[in-house]
C-alpha positions as CSV (number, residue, x, y, z in Angstrom):
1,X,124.3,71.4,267.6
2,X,127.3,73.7,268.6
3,X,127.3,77.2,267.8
4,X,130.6,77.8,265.4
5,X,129.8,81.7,265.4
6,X,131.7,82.3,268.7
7,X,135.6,82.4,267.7
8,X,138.0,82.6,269.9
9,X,140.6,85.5,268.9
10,X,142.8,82.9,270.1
11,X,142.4,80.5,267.5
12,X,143.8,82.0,264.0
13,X,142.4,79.9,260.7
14,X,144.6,80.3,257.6
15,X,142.2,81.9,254.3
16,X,143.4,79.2,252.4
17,X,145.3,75.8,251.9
18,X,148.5,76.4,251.1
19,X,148.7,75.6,247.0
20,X,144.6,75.6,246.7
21,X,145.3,78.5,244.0
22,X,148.0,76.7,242.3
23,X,147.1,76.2,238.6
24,X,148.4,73.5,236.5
25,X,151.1,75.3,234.5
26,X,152.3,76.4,238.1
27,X,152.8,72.3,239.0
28,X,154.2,71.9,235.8
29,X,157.2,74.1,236.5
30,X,158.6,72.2,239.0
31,X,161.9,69.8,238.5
32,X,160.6,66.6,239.5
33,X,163.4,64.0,240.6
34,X,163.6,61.2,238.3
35,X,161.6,58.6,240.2
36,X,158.8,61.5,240.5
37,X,158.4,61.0,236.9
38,X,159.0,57.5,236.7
39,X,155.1,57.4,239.1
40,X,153.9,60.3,237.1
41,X,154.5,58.4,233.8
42,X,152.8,55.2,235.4
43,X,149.5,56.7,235.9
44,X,149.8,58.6,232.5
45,X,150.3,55.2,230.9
46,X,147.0,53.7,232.8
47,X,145.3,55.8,231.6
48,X,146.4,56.4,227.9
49,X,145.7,52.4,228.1
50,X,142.5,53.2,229.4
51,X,141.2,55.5,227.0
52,X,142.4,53.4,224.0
53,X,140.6,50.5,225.4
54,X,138.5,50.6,222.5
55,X,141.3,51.3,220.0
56,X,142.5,47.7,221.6
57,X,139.4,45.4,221.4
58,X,139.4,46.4,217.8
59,X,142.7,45.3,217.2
60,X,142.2,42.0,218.8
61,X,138.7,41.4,217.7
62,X,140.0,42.0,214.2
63,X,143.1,40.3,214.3
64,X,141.2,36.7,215.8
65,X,137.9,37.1,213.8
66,X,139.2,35.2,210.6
67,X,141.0,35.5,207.8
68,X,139.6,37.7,205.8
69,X,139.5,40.3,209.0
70,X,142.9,39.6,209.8
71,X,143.9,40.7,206.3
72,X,142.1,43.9,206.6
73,X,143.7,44.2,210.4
74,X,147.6,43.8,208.0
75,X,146.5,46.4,205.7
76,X,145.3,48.9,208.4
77,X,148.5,49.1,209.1
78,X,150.0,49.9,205.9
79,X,147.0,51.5,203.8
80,X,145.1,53.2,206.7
81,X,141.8,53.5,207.9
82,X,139.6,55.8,206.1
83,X,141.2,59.4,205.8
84,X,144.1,58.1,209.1
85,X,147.2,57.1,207.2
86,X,148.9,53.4,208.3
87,X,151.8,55.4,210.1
88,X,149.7,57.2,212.0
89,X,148.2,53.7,213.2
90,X,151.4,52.3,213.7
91,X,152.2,55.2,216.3
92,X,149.2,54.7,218.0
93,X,150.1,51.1,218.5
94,X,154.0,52.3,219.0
95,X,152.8,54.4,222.0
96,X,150.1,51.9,223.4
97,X,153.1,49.2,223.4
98,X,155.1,51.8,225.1
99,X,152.5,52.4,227.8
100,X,151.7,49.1,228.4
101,X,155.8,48.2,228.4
102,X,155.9,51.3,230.9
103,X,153.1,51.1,233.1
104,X,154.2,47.1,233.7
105,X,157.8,47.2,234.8
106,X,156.6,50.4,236.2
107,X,154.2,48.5,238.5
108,X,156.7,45.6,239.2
109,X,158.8,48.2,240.2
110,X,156.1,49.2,242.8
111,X,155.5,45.9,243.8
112,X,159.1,45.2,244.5
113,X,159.5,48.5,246.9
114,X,156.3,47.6,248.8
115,X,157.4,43.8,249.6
116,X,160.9,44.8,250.2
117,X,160.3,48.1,252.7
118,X,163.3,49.0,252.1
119,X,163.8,51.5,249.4
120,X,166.4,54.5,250.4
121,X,167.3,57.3,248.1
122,X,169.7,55.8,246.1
123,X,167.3,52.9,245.4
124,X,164.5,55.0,244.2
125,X,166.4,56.7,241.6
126,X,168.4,53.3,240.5
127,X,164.8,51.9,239.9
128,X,163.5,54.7,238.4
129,X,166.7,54.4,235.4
130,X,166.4,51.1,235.4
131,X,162.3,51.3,234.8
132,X,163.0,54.0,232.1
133,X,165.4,52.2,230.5
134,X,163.9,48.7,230.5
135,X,160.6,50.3,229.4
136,X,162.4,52.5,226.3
137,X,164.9,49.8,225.2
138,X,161.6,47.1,224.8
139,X,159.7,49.8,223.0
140,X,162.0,50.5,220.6
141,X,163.1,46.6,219.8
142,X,158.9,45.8,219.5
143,X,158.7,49.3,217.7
144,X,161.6,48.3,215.1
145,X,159.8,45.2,214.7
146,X,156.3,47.1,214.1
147,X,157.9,49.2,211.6
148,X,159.5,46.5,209.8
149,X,163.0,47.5,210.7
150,X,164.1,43.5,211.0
């Protein structure tokens, strides 16, 4: 085994990393560019979808059971479940169709720089509008529809 003790004056070693003592709120006050955010918001949509995994097989379990189940699925929405009003359902769902809306064109988005190889700048932040606007204009048309806008 080699003996480490024996450093050479030569040889300088840093303390630490550079940003191993940043804390979170330090990260958070930096101005991302757009498509930054765009990646950011992709992985905080995986995993909001991941963590309401559960929220999601109930929905589907009770919307396919039968009749009577899928009639208690409808008024979940409008009466609630338990002491959790129907809106505050319907914004769960809002922002679960919104993640999985985001976190798709998001990842097609991904997709499409990797087979291409050929993403400048300019290309990265034209994506990165188009992705937010593609996601937000489907979440509010499937959210108007949720809410019983049309």
């Amino acid at each position: 085994m080699a003996d480490l003790s024996n450093k050479s004056p030569s040889i300088q070693r840093p303390t630490s990393r550079p940003g191993a003592n940043m804390r979170l709120i330090d990260a958070l006050q930096y101005r991302l560019p757009l498509a930054g955010l765009v990646s950011i918001l992709h992985r905080v949509s995986g995993l909001l979808m991941f963590f309401l995994l559960p929220f999601i097989v109930w929905l589907f379990d009770t919307s396919v059971t039968s009749e009577v189940s899928y009639d208690a699925f409808r008024s979940a929405f409008v009466a609630g479940i338990g002491f959790v009003p129907g809106f505050v359902i319907k914004l769960v769902a809002l922002s679960l169709i919104w993640a999985y809306l985001h976190h798709a064109v998001a990842g097609l988005r991904h997709l499409w720089m990797d087979a291409t190889h050929s993403v400048t700048l300019q290309q990265g932040r034209s994506s990165a509008v188009a992705t937010f606007a593609i996601s937000i204009v489907l979440t509010l048309a499937l959210g108007a529809k949720l809410f019983g806008l049309f």
